[in-house]
Biopython code that builds the backbone (N, CA, C, O; Angstrom):
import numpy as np
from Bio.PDB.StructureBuilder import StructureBuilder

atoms = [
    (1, "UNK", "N", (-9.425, 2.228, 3.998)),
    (1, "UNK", "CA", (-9.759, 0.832, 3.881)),
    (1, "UNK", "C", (-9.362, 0.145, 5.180)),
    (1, "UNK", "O", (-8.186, -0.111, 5.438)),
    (2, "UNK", "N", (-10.281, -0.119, 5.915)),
    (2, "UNK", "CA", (-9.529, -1.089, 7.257)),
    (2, "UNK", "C", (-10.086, -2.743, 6.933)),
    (2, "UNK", "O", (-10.654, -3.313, 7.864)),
    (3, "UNK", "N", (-9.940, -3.366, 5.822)),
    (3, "UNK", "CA", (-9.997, -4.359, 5.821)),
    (3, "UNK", "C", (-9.601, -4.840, 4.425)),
    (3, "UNK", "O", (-10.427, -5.343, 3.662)),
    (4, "UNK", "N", (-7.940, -4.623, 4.022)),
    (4, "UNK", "CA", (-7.589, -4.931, 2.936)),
    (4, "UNK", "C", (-7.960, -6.314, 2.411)),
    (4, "UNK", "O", (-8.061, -7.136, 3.322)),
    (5, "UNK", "N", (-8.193, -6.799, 1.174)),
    (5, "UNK", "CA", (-8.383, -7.516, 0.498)),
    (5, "UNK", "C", (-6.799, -8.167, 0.349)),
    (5, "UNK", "O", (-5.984, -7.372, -0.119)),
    (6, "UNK", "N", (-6.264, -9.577, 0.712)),
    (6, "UNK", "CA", (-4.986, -9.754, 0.480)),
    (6, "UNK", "C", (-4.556, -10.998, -0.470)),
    (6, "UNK", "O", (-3.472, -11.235, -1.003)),
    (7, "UNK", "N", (-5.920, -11.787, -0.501)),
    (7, "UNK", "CA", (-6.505, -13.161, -1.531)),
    (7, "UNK", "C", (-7.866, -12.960, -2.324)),
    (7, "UNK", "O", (-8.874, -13.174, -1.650)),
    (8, "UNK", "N", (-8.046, -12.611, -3.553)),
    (8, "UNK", "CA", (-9.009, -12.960, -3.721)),
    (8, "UNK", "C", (-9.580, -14.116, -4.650)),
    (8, "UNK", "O", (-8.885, -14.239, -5.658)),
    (9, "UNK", "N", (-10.428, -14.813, -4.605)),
    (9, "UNK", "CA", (-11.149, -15.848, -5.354)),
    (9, "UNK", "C", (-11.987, -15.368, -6.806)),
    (9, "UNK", "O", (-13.211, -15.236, -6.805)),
    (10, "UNK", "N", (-10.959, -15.081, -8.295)),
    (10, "UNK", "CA", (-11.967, -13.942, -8.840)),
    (10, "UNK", "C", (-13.182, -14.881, -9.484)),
    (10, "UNK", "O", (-13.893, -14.221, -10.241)),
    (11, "UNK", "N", (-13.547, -16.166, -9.362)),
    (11, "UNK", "CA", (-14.465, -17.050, -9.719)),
    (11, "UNK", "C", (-15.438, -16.459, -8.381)),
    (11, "UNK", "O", (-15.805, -15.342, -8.747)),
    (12, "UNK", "N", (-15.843, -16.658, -7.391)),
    (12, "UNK", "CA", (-16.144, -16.434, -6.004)),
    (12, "UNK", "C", (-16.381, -15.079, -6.211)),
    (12, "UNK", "O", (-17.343, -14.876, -5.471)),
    (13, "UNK", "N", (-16.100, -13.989, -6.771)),
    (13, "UNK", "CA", (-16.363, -12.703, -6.061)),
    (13, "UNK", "C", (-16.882, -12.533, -7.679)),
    (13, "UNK", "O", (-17.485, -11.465, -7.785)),
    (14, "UNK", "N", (-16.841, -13.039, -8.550)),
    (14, "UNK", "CA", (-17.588, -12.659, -9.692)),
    (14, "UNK", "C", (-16.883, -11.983, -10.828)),
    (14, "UNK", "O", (-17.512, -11.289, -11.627)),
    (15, "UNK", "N", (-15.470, -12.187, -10.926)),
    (15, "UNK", "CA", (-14.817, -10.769, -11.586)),
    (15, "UNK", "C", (-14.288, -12.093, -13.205)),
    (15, "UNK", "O", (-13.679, -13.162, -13.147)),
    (16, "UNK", "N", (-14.700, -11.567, -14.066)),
    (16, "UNK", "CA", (-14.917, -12.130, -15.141)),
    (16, "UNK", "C", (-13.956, -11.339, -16.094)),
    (16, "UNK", "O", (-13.918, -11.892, -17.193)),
    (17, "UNK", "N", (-13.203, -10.270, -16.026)),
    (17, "UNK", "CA", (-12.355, -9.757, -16.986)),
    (17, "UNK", "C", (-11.423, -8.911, -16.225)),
    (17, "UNK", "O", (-11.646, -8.531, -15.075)),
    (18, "UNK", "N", (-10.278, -8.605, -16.967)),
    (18, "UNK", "CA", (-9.121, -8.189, -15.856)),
    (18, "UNK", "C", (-8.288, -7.355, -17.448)),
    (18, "UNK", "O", (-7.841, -7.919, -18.447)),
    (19, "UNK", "N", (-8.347, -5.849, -17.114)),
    (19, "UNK", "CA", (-8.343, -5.015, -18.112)),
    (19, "UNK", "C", (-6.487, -4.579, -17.657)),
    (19, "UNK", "O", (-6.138, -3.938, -16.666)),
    (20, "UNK", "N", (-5.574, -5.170, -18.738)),
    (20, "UNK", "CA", (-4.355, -4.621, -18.642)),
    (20, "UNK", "C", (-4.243, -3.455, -19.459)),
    (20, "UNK", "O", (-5.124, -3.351, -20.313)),
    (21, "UNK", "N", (-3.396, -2.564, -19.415)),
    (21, "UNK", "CA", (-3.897, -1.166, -20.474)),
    (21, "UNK", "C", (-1.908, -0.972, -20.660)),
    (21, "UNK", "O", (-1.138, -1.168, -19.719)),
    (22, "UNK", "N", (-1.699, -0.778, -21.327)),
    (22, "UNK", "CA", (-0.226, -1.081, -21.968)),
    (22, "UNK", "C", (0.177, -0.123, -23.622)),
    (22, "UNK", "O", (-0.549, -0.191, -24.615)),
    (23, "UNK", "N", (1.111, 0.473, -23.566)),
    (23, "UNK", "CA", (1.253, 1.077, -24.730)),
    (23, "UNK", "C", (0.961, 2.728, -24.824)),
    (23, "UNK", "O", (1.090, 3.311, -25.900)),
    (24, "UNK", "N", (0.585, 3.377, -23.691)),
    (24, "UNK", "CA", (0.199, 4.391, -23.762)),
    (24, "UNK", "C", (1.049, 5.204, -22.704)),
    (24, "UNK", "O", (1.426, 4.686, -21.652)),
    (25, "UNK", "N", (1.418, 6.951, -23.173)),
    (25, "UNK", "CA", (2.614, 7.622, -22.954)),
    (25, "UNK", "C", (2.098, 7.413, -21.394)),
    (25, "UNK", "O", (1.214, 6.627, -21.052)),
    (26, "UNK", "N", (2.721, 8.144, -20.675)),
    (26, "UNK", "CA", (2.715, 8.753, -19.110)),
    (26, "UNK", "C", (2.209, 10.079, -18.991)),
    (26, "UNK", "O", (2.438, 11.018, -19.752)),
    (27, "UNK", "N", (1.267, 10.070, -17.628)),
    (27, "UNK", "CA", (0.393, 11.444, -17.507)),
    (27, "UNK", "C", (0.339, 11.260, -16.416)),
    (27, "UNK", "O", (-0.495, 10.375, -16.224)),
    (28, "UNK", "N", (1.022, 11.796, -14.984)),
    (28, "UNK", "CA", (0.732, 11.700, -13.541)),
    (28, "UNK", "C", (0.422, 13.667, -13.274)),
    (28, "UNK", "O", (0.532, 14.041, -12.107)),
    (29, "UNK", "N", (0.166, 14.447, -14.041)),
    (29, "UNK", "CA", (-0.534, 15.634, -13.802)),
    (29, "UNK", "C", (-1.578, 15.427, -13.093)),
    (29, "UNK", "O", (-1.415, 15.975, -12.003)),
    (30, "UNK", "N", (-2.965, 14.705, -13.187)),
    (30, "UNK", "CA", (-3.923, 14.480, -12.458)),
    (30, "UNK", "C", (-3.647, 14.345, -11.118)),
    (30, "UNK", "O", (-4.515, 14.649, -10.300)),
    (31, "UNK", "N", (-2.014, 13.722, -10.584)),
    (31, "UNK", "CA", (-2.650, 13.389, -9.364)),
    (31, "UNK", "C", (-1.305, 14.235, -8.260)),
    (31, "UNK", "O", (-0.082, 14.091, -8.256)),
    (32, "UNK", "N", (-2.066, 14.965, -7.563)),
    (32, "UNK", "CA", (-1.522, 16.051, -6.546)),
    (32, "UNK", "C", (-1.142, 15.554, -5.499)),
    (32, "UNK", "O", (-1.668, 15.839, -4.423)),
    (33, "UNK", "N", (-0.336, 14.870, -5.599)),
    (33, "UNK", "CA", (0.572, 14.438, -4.324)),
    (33, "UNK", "C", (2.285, 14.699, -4.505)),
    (33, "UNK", "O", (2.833, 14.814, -5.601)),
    (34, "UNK", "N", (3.025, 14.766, -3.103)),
    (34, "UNK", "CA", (4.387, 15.074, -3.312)),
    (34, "UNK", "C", (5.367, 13.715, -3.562)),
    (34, "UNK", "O", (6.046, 13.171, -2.692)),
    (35, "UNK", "N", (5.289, 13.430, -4.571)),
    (35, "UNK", "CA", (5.937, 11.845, -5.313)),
    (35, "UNK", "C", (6.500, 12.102, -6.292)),
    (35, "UNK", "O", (6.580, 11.274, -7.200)),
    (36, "UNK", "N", (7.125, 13.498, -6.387)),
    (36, "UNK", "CA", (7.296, 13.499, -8.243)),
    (36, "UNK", "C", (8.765, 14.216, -8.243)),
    (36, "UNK", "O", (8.865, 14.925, -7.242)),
    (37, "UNK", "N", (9.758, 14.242, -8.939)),
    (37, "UNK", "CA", (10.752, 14.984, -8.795)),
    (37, "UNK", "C", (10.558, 16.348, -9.513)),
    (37, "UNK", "O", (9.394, 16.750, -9.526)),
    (38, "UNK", "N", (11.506, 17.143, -10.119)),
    (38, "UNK", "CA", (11.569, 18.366, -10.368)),
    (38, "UNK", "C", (10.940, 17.963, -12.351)),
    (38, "UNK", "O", (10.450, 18.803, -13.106)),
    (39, "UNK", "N", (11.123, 16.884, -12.590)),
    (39, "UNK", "CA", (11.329, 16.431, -13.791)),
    (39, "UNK", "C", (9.579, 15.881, -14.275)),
    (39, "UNK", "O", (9.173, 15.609, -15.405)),
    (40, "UNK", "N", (8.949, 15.863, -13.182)),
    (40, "UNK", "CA", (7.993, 14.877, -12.839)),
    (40, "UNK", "C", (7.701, 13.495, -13.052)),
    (40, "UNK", "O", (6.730, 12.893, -13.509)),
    (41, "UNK", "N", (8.936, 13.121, -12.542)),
    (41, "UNK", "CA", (9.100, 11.036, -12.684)),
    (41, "UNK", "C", (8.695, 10.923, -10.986)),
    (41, "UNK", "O", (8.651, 11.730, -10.057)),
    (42, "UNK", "N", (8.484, 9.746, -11.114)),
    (42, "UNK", "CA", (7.893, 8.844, -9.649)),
    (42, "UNK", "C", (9.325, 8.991, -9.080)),
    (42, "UNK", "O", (10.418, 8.892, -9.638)),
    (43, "UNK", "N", (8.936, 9.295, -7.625)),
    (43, "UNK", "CA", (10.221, 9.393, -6.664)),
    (43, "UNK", "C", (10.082, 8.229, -5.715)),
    (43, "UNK", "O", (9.634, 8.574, -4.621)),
    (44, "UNK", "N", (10.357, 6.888, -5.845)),
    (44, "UNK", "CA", (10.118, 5.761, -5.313)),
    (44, "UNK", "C", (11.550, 5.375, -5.110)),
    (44, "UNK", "O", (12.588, 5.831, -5.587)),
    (45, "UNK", "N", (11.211, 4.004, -3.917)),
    (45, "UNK", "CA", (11.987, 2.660, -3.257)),
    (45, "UNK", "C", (11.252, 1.587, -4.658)),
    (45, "UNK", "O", (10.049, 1.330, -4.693)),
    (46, "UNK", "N", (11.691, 1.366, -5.119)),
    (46, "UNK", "CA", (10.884, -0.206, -5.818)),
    (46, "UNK", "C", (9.388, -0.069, -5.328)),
    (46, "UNK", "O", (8.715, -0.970, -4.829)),
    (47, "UNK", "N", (8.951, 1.400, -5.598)),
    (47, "UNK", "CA", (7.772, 1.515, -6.026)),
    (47, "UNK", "C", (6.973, 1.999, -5.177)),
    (47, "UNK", "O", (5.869, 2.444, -5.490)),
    (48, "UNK", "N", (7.452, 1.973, -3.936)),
    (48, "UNK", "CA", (6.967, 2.728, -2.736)),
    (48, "UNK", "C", (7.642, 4.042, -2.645)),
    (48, "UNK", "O", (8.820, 4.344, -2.451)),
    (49, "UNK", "N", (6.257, 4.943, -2.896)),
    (49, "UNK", "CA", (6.888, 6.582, -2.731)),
    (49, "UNK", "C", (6.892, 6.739, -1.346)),
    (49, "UNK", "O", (6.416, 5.945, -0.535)),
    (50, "UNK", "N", (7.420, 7.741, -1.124)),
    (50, "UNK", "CA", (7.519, 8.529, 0.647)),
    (50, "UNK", "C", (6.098, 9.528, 0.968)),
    (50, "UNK", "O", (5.907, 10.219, 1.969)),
    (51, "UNK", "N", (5.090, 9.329, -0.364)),
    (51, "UNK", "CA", (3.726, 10.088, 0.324)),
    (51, "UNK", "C", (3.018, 8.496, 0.398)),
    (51, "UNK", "O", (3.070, 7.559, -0.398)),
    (52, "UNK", "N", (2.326, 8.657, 1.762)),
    (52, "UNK", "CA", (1.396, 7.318, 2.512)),
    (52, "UNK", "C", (0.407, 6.677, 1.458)),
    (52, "UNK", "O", (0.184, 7.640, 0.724)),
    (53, "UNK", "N", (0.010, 6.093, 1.182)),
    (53, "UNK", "CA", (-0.722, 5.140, 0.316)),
    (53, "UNK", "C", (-0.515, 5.411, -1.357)),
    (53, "UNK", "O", (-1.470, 5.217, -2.108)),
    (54, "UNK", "N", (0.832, 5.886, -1.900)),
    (54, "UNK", "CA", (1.178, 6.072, -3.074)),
    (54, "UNK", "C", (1.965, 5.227, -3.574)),
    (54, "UNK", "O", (3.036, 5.155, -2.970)),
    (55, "UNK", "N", (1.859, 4.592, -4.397)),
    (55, "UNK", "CA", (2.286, 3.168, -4.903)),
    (55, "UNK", "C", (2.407, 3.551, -6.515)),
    (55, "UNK", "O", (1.707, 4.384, -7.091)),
    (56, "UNK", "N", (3.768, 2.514, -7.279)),
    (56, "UNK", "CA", (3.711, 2.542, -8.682)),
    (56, "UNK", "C", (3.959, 1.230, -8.893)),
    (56, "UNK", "O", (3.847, 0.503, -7.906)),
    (57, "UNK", "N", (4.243, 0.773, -9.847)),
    (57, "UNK", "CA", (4.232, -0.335, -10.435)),
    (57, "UNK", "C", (4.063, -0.220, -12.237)),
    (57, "UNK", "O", (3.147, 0.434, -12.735)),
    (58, "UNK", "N", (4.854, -0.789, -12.880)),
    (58, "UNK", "CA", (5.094, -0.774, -14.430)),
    (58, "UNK", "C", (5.861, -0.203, -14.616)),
    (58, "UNK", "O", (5.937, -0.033, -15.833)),
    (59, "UNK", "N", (7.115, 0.620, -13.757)),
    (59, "UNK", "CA", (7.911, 1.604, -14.333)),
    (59, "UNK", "C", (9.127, 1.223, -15.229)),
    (59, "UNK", "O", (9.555, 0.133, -14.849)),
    (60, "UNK", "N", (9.682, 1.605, -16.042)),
    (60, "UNK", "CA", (11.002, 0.785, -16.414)),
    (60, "UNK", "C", (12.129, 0.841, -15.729)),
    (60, "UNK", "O", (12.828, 1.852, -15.800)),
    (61, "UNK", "N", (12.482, -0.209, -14.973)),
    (61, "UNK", "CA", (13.592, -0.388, -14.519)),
    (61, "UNK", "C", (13.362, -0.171, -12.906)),
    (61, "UNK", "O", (14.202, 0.063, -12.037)),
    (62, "UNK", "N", (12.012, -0.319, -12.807)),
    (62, "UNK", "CA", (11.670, -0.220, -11.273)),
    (62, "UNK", "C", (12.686, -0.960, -10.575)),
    (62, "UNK", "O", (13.578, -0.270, -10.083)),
    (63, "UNK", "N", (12.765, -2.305, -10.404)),
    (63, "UNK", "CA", (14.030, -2.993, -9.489)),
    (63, "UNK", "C", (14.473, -3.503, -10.582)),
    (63, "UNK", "O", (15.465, -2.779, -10.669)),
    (64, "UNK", "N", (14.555, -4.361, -11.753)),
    (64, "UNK", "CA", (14.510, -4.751, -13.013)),
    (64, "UNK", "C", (14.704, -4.880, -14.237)),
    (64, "UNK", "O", (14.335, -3.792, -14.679)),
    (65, "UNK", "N", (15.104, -5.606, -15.247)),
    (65, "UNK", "CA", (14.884, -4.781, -16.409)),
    (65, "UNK", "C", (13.704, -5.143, -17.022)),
    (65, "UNK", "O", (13.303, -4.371, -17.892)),
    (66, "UNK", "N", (12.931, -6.304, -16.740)),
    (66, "UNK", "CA", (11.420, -6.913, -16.775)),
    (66, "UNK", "C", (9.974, -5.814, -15.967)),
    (66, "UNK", "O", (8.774, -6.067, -15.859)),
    (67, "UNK", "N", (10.648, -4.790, -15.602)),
    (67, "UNK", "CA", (9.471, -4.003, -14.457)),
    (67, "UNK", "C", (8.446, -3.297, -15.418)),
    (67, "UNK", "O", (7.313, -2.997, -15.045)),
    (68, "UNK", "N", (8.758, -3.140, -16.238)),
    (68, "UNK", "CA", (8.235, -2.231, -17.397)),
    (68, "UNK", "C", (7.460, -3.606, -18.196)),
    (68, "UNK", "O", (6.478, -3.161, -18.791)),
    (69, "UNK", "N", (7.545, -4.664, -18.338)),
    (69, "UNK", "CA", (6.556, -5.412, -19.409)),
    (69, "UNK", "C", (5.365, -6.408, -18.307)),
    (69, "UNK", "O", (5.710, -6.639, -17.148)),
    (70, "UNK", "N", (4.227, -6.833, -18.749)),
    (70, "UNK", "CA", (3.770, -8.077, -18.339)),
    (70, "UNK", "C", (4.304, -9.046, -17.682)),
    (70, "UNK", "O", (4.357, -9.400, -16.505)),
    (71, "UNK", "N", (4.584, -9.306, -18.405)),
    (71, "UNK", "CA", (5.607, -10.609, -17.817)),
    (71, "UNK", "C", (6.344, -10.406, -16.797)),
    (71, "UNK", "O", (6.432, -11.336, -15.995)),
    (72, "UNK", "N", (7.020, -9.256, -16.546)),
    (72, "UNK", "CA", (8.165, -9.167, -15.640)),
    (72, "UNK", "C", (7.281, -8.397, -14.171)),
    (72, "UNK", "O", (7.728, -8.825, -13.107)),
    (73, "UNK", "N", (6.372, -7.574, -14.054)),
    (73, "UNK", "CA", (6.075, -6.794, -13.615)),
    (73, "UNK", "C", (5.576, -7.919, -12.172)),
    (73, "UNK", "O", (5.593, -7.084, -11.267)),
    (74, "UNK", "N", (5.287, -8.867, -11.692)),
    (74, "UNK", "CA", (4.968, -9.195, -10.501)),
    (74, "UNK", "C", (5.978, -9.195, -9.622)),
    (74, "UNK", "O", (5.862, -8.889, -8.436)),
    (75, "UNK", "N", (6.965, -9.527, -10.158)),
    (75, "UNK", "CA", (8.415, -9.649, -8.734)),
    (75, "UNK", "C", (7.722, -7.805, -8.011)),
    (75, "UNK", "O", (7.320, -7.665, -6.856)),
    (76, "UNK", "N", (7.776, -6.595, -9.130)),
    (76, "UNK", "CA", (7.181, -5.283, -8.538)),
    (76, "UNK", "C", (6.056, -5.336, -7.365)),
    (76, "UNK", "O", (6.126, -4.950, -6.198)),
    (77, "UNK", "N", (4.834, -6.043, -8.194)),
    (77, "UNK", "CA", (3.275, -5.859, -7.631)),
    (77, "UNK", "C", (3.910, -6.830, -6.314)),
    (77, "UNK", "O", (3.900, -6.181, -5.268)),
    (78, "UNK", "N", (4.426, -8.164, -6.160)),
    (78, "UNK", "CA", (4.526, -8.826, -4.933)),
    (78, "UNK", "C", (5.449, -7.735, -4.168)),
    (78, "UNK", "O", (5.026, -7.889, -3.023)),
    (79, "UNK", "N", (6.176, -7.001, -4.102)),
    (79, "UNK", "CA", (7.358, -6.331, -3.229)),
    (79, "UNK", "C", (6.031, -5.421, -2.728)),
    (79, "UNK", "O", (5.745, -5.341, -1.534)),
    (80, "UNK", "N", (5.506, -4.963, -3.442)),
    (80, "UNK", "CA", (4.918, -3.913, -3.057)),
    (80, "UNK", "C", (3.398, -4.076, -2.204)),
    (80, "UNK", "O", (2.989, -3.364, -1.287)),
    (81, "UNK", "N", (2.732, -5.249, -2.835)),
    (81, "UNK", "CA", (1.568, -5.529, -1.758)),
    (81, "UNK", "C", (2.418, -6.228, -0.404)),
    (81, "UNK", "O", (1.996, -5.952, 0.719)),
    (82, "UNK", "N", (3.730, -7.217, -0.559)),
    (82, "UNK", "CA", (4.032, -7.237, 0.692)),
    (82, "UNK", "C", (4.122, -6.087, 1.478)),
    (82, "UNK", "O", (3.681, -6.107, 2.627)),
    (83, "UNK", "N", (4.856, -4.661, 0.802)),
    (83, "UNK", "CA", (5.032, -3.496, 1.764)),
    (83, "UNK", "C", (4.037, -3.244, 2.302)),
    (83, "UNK", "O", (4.077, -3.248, 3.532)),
    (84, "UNK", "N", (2.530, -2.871, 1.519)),
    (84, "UNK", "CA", (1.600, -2.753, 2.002)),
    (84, "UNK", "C", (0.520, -4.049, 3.256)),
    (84, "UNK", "O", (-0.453, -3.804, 3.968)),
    (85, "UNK", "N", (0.975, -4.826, 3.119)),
    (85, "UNK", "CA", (0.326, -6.015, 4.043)),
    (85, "UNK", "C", (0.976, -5.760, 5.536)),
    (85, "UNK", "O", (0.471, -5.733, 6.658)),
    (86, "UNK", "N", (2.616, -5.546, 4.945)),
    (86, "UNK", "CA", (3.360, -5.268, 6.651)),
    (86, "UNK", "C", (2.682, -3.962, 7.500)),
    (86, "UNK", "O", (2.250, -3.934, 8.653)),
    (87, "UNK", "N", (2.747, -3.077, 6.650)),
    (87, "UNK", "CA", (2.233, -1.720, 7.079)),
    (87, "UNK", "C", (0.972, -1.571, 7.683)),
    (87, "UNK", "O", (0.576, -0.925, 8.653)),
    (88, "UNK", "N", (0.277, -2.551, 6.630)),
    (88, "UNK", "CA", (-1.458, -2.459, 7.738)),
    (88, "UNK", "C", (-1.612, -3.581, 9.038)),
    (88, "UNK", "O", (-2.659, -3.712, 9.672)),
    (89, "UNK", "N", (-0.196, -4.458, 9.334)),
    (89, "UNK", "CA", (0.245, -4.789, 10.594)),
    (89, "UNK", "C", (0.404, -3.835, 11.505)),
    (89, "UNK", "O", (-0.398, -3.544, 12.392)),
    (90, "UNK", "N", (1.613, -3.263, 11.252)),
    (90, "UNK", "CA", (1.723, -2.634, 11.587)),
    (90, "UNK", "C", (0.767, -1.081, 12.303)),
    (90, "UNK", "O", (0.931, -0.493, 13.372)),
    (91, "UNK", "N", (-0.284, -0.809, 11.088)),
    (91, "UNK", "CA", (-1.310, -0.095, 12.047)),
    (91, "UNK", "C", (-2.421, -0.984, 12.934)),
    (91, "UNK", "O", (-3.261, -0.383, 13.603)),
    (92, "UNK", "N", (-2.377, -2.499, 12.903)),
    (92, "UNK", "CA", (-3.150, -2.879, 13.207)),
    (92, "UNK", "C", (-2.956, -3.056, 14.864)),
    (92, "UNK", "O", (-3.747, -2.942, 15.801)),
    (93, "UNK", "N", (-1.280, -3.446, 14.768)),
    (93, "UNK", "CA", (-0.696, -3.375, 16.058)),
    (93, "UNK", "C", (-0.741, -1.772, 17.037)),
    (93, "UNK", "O", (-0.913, -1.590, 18.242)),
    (94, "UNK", "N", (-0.567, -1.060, 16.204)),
    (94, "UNK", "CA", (-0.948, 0.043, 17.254)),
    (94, "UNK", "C", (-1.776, 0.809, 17.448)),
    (94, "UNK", "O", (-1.840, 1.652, 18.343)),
    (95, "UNK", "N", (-2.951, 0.438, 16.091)),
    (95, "UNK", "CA", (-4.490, 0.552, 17.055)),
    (95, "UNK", "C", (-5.004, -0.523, 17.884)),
    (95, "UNK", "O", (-6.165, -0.385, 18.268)),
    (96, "UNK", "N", (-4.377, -1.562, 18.234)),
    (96, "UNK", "CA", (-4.793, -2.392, 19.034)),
    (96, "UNK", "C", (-4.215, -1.774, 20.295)),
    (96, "UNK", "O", (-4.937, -1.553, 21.267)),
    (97, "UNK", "N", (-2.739, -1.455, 20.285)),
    (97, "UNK", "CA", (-2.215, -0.807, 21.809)),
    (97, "UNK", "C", (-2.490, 0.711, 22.183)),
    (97, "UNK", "O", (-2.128, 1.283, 23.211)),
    (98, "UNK", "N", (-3.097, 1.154, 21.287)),
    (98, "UNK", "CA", (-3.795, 2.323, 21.420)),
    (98, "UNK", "C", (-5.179, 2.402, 22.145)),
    (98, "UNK", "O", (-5.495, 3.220, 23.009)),
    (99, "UNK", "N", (-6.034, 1.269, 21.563)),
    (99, "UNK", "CA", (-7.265, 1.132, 22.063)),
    (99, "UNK", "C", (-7.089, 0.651, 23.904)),
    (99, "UNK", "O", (-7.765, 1.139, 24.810)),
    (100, "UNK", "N", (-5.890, -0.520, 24.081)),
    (100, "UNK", "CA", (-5.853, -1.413, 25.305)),
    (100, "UNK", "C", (-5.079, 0.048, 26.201)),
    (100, "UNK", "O", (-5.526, 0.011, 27.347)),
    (101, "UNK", "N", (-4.430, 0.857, 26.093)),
    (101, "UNK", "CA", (-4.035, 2.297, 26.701)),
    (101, "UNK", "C", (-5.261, 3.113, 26.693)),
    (101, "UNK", "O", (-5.824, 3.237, 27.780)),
    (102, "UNK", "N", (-5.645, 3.542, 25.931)),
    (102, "UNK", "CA", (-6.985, 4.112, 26.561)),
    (102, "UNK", "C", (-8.306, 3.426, 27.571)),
    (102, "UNK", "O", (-8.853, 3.998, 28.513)),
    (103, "UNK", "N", (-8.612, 1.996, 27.027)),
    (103, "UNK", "CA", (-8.944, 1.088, 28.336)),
    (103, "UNK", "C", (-8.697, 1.428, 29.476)),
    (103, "UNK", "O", (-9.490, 1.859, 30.313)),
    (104, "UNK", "N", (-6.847, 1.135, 29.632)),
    (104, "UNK", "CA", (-6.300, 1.182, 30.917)),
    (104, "UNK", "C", (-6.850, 2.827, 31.415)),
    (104, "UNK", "O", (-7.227, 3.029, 32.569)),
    (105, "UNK", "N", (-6.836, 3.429, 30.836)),
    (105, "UNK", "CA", (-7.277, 5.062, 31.583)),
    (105, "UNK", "C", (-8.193, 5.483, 31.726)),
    (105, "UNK", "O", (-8.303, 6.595, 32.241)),
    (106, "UNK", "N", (-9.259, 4.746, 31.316)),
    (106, "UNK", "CA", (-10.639, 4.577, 31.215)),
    (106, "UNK", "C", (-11.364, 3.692, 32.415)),
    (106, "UNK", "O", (-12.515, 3.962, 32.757)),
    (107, "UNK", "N", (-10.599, 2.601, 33.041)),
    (107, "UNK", "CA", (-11.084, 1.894, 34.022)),
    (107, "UNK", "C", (-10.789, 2.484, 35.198)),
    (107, "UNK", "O", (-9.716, 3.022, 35.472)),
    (108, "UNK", "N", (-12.337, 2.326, 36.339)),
    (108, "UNK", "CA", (-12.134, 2.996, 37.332)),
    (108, "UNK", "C", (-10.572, 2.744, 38.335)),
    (108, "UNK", "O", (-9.789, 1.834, 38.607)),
    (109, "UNK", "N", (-10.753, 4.028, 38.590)),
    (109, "UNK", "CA", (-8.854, 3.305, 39.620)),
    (109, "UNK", "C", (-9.589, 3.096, 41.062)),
    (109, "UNK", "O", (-10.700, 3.368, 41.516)),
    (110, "UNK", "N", (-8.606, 2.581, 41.466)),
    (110, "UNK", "CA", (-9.151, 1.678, 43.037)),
    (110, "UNK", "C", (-8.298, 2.924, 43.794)),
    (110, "UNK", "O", (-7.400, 3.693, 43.450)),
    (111, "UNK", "N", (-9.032, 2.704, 44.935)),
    (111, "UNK", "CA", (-8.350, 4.017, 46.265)),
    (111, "UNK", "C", (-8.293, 2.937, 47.181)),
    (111, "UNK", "O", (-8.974, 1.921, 47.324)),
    (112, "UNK", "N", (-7.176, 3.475, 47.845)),
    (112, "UNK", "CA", (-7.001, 2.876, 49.314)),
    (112, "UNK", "C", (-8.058, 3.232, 50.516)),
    (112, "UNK", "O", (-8.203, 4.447, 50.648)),
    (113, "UNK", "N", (-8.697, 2.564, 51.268)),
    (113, "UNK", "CA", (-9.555, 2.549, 52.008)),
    (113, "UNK", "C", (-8.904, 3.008, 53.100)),
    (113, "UNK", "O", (-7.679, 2.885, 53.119)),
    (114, "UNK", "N", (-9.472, 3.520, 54.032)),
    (114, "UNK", "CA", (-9.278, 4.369, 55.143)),
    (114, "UNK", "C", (-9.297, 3.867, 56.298)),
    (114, "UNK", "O", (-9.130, 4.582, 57.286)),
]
sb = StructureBuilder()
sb.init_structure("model")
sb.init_model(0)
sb.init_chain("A")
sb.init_seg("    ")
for serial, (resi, resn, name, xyz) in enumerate(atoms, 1):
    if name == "N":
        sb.init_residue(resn, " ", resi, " ")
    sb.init_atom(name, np.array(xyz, "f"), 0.0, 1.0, " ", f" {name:<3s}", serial, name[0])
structure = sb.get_structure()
């Protein structure tokens, strides 16, 4: 994604229902990434795992004792889209100094005249 979504307008973009799903056990078998302990629970910071774009949110007791219900669960979702907003700064800043370094090595070099 190089152009995260960080506001959206859901009147404006058309989105008419917003499906919470709540009440049902835990199943992270489907997904093959290294985030899981020996036990297979989420191996997170307040929800940020150590594999790159792996994120949780709803867990009990994520930072919390509210992390696990509705109600409580945004202090989570805000920590965590902030992590993610800094981070795509962060790549934004060094594909920008990535691109202006290859520039620089890319433009003809000047010689001293004779």
């Amino acid at each position: 994604m190089t152009q995260p979504i960080l506001e959206l307008d859901l009147a404006k973009a058309g989105v008419t229902s917003i499906i919470w799903a709540t009440g049902f056990s835990t199943d992270y078998s489907w997904l093959n990434v290294d985030a899981f302990d020996d036990k297979g629970k989420p191996q997170h910071q307040r929800g940020v795992s150590s594999e790159p774009g792996v994120y949780f949110l709803g867990l009990p007791w994520q930072s919390r004792r509210g992390s696990s219900f509705i109600w409580g669960v945004w202090h989570d979702a805000k920590y965590v889209a902030d992590h993610i907003a800094i981070q795509r700064s962060y790549l934004d800043y060094h594909d920008a100094a990535q691109r202006e370094a290859e520039a620089v090595s890319l433009a003809p070099k000047k010689t001293a005249s004779a």
